[in-house]
C-alpha positions as CSV (number, residue, x, y, z in Angstrom):
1,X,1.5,16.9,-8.0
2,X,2.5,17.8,-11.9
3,X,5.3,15.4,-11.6
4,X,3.5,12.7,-9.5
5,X,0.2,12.9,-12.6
6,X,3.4,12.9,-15.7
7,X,4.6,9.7,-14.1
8,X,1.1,7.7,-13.8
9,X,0.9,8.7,-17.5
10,X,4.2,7.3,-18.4
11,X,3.4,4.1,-16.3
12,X,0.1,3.8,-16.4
13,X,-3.0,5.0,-14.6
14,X,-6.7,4.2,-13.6
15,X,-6.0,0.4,-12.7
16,X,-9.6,-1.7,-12.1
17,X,-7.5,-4.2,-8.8
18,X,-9.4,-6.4,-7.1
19,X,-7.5,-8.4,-5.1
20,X,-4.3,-6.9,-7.2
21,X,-1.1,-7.6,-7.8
22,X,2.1,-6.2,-6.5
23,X,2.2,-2.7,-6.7
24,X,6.0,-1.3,-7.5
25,X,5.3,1.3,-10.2
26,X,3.7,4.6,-9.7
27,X,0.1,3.8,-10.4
28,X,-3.7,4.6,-9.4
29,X,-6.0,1.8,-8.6
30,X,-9.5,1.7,-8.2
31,X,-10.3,0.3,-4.5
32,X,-13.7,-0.5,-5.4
33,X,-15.1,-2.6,-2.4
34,X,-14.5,0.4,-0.4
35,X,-15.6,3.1,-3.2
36,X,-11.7,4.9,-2.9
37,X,-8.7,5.4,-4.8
38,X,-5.1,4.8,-4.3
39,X,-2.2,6.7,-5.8
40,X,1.1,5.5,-5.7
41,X,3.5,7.6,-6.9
42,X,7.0,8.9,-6.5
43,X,8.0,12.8,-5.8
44,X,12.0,13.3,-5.1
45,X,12.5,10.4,-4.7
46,X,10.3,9.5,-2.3
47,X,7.5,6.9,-2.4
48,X,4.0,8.4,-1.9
49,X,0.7,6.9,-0.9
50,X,-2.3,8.9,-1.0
51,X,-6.1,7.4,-0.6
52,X,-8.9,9.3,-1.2
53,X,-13.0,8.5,-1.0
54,X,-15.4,9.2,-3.8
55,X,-15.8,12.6,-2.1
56,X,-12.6,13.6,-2.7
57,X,-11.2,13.7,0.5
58,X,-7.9,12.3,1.8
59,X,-8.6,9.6,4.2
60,X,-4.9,8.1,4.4
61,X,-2.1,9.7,6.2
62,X,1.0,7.7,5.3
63,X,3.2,9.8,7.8
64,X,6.6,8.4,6.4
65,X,9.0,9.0,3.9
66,X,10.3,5.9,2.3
67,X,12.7,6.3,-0.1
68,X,12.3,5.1,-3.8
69,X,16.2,4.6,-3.8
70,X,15.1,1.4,-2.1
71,X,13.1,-1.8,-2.3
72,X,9.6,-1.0,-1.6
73,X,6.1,-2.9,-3.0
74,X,2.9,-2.2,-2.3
75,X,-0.5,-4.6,-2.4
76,X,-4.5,-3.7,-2.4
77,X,-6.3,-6.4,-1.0
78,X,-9.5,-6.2,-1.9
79,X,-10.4,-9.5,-0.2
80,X,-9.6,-8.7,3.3
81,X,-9.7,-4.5,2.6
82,X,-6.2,-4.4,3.6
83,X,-3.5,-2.1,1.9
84,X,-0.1,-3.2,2.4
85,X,3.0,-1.6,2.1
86,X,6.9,-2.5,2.5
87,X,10.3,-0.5,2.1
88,X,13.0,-1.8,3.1
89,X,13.9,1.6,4.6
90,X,11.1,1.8,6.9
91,X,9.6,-1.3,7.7
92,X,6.2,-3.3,6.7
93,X,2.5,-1.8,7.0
94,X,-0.8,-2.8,6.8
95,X,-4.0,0.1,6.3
96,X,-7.3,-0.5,7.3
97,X,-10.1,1.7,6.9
98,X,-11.8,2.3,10.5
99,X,-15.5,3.4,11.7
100,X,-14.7,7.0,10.7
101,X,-13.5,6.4,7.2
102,X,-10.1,7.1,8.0
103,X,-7.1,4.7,7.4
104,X,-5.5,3.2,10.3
105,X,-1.7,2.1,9.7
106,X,-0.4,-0.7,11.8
107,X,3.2,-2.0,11.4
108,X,3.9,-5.6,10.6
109,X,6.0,-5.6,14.3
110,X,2.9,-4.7,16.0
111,X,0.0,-6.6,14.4
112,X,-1.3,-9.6,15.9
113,X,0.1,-12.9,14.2
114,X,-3.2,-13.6,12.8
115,X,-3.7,-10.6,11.2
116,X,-0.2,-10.9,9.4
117,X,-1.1,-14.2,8.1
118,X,-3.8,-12.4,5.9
119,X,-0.9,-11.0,4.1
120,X,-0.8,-11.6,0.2
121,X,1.7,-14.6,-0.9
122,X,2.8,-11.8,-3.5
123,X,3.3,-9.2,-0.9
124,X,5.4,-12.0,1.5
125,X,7.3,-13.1,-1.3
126,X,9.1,-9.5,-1.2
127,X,9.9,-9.7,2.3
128,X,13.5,-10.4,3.9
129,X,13.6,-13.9,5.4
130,X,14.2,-11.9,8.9
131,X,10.7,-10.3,8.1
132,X,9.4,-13.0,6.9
133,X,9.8,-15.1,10.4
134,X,7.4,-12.5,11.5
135,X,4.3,-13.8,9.1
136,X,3.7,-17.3,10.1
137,X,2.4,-18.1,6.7
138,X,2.0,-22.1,8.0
């Protein structure tokens, strides 16, 4: 946690993002539409997501391990209240906060086409042309 706070204060902390830009630093954003906040950050060299409500409490379980070694991005949405996330070691993600408060993560594989047209332009930009047959952003 030591490391994770020295590097937000090297790149920068305590972002206001509403409807935000790429994410590929480690960073903490304000998700204020759904009164939580997001810290990316990197711990041996693996990225970290961590979400937690104006209680304090963790309400995101990210459950994987992608590696900072390779090309990952992240994107807030606070439009559509969708957190998305992409490594190119694990795959493509979208969170959503359910009923209980609690982020839901649904891979990009998975989602309905519909839903994966809500991605950000930003956030589709940073995708592989083989993922990005997957979004049908027409």
């Amino acid at each position: 946690m030591v490391f994770v706070f020295g590097v937000l204060m090297l790149f920068g902390c305590d972002q206001d993002m509403q409807s935000t830009g790429l994410i590929r630093t480690p960073v903490q954003v304000s998700m204020k539409s759904i009164d939580c906040e997001l810290v990316v950050g990197v711990k041996n060299q693996i990225v970290t997501l961590d979400v937690t409500n104006s209680k304090g409490e963790t309400i995101l379980d990210f459950g994987e391990r992608p590696s900072s070694l390779q090309k990952w991005a992240a994107f807030w949405d606070d439009k559509s209240g969708l957190l998305w996330f992409t490594s190119s070691d694990i795959g493509t993600f979208a969170f959503k906060k359910n009923d209980t408060g609690m982020f839901e993560k649904t891979s990009l594989r998975e989602m309905s086409k519909q839903d994966a047209k809500q991605m950000p332009d930003a956030m589709y930009r940073t995708l592989p042309s083989a993922v990005q047959k997957l979004v049908d952003k027409n």
